[in-house]
PDB file with SEQRES, HELIX, SHEET and CRYST1 records, atoms N, CA, C and O in Angstrom:
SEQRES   1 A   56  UNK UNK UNK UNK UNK UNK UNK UNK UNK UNK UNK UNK UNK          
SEQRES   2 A   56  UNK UNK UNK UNK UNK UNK UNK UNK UNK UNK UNK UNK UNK          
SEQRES   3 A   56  UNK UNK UNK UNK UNK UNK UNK UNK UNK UNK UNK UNK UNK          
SEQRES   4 A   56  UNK UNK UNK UNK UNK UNK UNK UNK UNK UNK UNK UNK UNK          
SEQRES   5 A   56  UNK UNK UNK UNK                                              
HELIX    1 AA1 UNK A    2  UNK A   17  1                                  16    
HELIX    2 AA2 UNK A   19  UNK A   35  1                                  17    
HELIX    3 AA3 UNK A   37  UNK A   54  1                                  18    
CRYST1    1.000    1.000    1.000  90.00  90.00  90.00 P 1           1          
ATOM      1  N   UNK A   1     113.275 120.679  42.891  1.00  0.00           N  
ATOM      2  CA  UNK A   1     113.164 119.480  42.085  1.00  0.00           C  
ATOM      3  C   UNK A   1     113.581 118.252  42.896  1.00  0.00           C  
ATOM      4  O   UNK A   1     112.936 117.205  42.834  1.00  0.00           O  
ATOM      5  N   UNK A   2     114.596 118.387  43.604  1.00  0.00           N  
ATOM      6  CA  UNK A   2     115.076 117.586  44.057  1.00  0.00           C  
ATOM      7  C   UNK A   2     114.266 116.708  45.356  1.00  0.00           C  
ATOM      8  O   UNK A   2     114.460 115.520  45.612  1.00  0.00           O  
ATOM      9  N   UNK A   3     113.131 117.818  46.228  1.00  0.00           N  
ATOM     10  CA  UNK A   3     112.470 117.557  47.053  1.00  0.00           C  
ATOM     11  C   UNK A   3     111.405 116.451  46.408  1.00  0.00           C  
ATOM     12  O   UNK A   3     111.199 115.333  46.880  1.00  0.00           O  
ATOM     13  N   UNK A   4     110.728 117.056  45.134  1.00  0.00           N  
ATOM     14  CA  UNK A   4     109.830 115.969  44.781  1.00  0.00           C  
ATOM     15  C   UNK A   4     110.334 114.619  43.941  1.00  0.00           C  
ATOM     16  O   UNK A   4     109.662 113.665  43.549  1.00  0.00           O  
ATOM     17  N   UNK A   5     111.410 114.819  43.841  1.00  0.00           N  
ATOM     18  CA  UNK A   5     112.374 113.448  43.607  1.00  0.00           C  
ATOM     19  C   UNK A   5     112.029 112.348  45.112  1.00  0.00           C  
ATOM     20  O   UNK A   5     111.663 111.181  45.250  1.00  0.00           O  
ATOM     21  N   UNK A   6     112.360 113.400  45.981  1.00  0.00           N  
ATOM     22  CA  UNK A   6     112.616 112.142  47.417  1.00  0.00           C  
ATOM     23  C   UNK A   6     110.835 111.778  47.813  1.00  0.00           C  
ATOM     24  O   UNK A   6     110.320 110.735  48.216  1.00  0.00           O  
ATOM     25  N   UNK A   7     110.108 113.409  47.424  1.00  0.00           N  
ATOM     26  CA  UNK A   7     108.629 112.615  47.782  1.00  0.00           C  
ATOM     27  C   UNK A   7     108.297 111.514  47.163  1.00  0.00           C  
ATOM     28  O   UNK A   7     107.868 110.582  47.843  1.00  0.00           O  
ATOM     29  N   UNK A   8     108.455 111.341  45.362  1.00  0.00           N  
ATOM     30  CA  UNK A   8     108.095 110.164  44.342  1.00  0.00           C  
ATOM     31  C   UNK A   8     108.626 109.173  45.000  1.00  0.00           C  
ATOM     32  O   UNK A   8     107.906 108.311  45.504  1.00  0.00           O  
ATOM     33  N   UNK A   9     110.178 109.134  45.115  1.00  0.00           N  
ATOM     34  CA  UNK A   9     111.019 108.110  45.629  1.00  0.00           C  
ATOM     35  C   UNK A   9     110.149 107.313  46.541  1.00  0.00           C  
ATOM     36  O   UNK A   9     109.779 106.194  46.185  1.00  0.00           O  
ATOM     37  N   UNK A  10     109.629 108.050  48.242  1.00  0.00           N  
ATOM     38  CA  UNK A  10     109.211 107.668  49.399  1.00  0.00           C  
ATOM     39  C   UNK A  10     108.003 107.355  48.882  1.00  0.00           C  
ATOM     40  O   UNK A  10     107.539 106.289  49.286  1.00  0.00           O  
ATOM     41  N   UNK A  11     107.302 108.019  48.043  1.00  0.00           N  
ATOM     42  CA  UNK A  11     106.095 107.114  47.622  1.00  0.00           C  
ATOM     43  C   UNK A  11     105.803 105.637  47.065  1.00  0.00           C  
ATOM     44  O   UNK A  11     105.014 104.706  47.225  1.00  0.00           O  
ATOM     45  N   UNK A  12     106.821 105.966  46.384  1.00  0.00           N  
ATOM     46  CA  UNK A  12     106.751 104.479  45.466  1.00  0.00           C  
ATOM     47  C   UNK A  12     107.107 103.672  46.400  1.00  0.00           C  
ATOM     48  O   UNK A  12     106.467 102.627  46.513  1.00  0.00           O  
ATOM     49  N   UNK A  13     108.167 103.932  47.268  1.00  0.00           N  
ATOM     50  CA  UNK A  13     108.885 102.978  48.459  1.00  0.00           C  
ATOM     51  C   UNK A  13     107.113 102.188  49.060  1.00  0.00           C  
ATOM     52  O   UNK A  13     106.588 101.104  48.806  1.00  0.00           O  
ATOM     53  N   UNK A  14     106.627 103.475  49.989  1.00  0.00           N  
ATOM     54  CA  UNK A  14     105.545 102.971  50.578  1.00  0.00           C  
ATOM     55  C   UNK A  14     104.221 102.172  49.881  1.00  0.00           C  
ATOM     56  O   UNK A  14     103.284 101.579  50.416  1.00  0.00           O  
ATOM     57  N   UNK A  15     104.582 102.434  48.312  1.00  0.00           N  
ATOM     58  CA  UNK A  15     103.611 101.932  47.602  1.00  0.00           C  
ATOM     59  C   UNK A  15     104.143 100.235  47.700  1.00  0.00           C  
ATOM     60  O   UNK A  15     103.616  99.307  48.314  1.00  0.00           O  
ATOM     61  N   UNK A  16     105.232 100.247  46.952  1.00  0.00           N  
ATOM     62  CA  UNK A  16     105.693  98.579  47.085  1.00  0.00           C  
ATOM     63  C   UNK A  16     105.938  98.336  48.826  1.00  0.00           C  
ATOM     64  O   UNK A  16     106.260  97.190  49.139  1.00  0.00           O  
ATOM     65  N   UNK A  17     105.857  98.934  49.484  1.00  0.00           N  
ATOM     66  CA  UNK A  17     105.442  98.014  51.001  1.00  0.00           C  
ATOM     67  C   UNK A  17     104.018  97.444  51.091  1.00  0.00           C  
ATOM     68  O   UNK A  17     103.644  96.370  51.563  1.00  0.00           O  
ATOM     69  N   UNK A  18     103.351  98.394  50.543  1.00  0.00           N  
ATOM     70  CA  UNK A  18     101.871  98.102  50.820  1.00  0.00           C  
ATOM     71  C   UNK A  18     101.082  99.553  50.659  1.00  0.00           C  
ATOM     72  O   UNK A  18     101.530 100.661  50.954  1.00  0.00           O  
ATOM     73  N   UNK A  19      99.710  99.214  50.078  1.00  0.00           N  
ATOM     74  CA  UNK A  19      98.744 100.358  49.895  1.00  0.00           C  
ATOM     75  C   UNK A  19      98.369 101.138  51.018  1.00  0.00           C  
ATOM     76  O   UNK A  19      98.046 102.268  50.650  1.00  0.00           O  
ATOM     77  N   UNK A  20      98.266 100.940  52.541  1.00  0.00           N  
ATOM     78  CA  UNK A  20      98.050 101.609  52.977  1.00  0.00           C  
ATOM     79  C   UNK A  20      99.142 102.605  53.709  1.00  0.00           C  
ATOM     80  O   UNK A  20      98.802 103.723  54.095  1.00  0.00           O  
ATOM     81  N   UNK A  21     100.509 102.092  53.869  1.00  0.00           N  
ATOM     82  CA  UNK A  21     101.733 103.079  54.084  1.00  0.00           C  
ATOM     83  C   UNK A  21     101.466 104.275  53.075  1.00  0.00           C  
ATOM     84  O   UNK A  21     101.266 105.331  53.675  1.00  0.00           O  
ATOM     85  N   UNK A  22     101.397 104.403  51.309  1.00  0.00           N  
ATOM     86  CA  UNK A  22     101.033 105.090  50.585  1.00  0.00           C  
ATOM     87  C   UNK A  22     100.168 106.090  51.217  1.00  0.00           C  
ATOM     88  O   UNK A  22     100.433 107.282  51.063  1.00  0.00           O  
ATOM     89  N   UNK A  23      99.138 105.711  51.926  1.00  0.00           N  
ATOM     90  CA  UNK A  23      97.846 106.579  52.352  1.00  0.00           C  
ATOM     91  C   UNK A  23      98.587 107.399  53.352  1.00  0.00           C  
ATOM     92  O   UNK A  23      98.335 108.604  53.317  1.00  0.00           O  
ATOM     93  N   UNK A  24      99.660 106.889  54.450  1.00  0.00           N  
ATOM     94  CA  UNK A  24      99.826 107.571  54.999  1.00  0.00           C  
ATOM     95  C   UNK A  24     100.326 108.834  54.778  1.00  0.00           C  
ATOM     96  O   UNK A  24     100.066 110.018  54.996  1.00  0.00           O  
ATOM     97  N   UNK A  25     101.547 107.771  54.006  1.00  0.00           N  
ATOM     98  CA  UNK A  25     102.881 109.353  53.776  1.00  0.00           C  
ATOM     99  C   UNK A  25     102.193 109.974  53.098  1.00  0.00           C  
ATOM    100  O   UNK A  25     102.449 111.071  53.595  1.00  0.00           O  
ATOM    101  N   UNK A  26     101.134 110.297  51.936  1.00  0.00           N  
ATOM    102  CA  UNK A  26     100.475 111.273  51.270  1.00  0.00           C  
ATOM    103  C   UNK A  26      99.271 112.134  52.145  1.00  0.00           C  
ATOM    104  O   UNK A  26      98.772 113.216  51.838  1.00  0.00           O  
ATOM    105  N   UNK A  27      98.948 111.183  53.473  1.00  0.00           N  
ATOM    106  CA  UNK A  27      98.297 111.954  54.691  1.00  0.00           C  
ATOM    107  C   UNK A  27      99.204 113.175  54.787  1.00  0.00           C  
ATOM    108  O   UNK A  27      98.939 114.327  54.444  1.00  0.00           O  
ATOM    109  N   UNK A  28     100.947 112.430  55.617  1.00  0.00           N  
ATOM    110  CA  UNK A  28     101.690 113.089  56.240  1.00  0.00           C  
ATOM    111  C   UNK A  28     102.090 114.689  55.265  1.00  0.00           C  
ATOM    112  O   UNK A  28     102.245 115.832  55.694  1.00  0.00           O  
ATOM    113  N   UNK A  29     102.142 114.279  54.180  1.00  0.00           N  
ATOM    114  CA  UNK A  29     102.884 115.439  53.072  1.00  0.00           C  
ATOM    115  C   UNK A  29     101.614 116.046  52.731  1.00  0.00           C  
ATOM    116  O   UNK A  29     101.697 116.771  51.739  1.00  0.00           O  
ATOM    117  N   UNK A  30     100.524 115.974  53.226  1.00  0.00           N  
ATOM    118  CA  UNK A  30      98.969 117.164  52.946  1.00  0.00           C  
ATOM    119  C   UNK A  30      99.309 117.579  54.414  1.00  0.00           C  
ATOM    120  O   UNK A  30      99.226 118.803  54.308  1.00  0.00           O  
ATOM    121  N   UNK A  31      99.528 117.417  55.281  1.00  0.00           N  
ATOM    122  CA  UNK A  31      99.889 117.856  56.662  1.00  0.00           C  
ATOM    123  C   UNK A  31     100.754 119.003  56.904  1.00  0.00           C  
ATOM    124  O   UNK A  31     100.684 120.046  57.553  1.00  0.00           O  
ATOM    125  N   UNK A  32     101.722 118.339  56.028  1.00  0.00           N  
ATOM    126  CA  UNK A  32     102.962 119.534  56.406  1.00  0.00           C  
ATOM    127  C   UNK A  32     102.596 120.389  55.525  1.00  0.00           C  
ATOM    128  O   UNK A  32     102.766 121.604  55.635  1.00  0.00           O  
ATOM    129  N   UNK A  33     102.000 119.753  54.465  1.00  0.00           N  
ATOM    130  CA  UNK A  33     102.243 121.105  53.585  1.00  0.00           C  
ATOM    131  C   UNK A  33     101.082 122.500  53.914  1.00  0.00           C  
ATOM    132  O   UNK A  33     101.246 123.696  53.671  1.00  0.00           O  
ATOM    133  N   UNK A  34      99.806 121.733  54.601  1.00  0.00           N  
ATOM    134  CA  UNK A  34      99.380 122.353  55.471  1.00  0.00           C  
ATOM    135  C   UNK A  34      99.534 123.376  56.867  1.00  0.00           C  
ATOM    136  O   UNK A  34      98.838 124.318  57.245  1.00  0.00           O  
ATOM    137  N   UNK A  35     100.741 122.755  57.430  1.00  0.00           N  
ATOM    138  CA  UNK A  35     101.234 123.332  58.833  1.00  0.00           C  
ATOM    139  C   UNK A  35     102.622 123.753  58.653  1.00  0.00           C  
ATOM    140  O   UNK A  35     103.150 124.553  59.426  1.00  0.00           O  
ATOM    141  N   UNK A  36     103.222 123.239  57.657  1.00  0.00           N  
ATOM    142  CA  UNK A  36     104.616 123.647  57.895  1.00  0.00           C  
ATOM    143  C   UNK A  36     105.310 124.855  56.800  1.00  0.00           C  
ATOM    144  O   UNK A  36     105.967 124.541  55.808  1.00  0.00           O  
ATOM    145  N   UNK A  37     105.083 125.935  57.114  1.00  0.00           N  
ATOM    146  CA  UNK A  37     105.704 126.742  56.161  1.00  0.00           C  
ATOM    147  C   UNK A  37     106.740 127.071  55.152  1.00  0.00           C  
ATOM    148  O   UNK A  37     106.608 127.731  54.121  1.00  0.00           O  
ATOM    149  N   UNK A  38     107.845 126.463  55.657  1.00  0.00           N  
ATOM    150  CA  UNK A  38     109.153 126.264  54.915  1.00  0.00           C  
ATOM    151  C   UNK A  38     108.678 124.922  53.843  1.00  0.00           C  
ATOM    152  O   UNK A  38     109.046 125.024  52.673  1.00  0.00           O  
ATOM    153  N   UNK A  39     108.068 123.986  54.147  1.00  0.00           N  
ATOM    154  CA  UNK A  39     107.617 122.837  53.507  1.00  0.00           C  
ATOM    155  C   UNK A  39     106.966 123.359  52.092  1.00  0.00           C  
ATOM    156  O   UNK A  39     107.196 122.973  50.946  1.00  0.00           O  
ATOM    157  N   UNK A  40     106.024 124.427  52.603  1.00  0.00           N  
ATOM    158  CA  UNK A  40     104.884 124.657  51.721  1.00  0.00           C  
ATOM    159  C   UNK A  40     105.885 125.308  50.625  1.00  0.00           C  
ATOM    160  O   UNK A  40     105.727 124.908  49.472  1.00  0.00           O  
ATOM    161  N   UNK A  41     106.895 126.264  50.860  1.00  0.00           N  
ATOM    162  CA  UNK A  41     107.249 127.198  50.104  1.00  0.00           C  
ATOM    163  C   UNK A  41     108.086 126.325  49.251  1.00  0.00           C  
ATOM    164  O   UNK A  41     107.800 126.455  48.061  1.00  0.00           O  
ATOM    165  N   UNK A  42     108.615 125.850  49.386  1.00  0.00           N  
ATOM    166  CA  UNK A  42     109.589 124.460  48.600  1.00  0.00           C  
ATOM    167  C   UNK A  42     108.902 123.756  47.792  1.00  0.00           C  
ATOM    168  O   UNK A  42     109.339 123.376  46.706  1.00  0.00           O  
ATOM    169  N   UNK A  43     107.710 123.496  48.247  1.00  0.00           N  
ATOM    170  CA  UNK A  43     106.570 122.509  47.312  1.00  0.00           C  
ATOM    171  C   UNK A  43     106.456 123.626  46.232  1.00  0.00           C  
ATOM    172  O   UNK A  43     106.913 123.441  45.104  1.00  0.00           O  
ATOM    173  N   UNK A  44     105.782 124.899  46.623  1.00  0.00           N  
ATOM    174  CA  UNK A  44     105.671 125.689  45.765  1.00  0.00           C  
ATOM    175  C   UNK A  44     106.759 126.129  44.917  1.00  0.00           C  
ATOM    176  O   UNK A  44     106.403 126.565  43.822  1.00  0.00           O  
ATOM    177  N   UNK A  45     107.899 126.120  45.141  1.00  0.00           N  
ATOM    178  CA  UNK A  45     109.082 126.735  44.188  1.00  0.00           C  
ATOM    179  C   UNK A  45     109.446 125.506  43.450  1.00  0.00           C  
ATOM    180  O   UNK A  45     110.152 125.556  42.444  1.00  0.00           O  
ATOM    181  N   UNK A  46     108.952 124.351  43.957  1.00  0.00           N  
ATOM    182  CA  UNK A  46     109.479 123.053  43.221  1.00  0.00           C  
ATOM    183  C   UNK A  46     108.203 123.357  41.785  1.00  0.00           C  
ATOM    184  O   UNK A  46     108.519 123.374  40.595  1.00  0.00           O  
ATOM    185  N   UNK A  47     107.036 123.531  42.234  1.00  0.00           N  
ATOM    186  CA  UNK A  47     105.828 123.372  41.029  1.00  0.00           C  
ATOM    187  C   UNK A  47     106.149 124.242  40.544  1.00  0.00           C  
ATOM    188  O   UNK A  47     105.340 124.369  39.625  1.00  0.00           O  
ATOM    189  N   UNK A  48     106.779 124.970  40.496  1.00  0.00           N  
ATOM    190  CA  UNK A  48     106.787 126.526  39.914  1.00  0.00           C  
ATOM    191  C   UNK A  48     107.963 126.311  38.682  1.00  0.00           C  
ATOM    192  O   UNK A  48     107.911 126.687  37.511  1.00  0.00           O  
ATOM    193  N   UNK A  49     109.067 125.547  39.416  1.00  0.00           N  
ATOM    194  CA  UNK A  49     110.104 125.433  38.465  1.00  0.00           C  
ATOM    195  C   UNK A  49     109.742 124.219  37.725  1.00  0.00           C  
ATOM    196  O   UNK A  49     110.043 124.394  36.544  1.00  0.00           O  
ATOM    197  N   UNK A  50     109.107 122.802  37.964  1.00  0.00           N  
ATOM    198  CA  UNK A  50     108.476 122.065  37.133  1.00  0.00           C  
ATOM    199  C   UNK A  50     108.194 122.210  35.873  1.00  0.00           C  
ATOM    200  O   UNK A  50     108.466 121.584  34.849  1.00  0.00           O  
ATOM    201  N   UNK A  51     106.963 124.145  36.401  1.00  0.00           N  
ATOM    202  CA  UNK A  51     105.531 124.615  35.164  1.00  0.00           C  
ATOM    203  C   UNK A  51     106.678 125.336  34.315  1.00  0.00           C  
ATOM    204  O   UNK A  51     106.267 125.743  33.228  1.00  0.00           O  
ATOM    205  N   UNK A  52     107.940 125.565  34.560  1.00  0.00           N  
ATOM    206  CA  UNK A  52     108.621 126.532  33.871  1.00  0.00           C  
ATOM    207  C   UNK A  52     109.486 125.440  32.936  1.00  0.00           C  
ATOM    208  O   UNK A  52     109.666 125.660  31.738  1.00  0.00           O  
ATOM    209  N   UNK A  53     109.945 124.376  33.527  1.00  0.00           N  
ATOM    210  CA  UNK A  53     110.766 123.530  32.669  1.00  0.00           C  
ATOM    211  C   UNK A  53     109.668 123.209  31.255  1.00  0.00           C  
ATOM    212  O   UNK A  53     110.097 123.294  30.104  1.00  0.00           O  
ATOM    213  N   UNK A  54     108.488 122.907  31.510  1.00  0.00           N  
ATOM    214  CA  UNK A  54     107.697 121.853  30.848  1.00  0.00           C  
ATOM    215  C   UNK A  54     107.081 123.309  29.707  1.00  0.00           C  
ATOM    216  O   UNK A  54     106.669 122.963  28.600  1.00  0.00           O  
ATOM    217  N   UNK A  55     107.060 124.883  30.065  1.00  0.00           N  
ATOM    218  CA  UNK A  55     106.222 125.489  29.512  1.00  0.00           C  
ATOM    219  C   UNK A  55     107.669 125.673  27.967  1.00  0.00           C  
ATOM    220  O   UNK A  55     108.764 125.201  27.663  1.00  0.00           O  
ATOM    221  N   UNK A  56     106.755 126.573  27.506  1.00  0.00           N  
ATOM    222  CA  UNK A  56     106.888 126.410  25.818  1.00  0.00           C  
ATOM    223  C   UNK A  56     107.416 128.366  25.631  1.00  0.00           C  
ATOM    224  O   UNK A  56     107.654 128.837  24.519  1.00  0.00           O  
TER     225      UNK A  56                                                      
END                                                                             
């Protein structure tokens, strides 16, 4: 949870710098989550615990 706290955070950051910083860091975080394994698995345990908070 806490990871996609700092992604929103860094997003919004790069969003109020400007639209195209946005493009990047959401380049950079399809990248890793692409190449970097430990990355990916965190993304995934973060959505996972998200679908579990929100389910019924």
């Amino acid at each position: 949870m806490k990871m996609l706290k700092n992604l929103l955070d860094k997003l919004i950051k790069a969003i109020d710098e400007n639209e195209l910083g946005a493009t990047d860091y959401l380049e950079e975080v399809e990248f890793k989550l692409n190449n970097d394994e430990e990355y990916n698995l965190k993304a995934c345990e973060t959505l996972i615990n998200m679908n579990n908070m929100f389910s019924v």
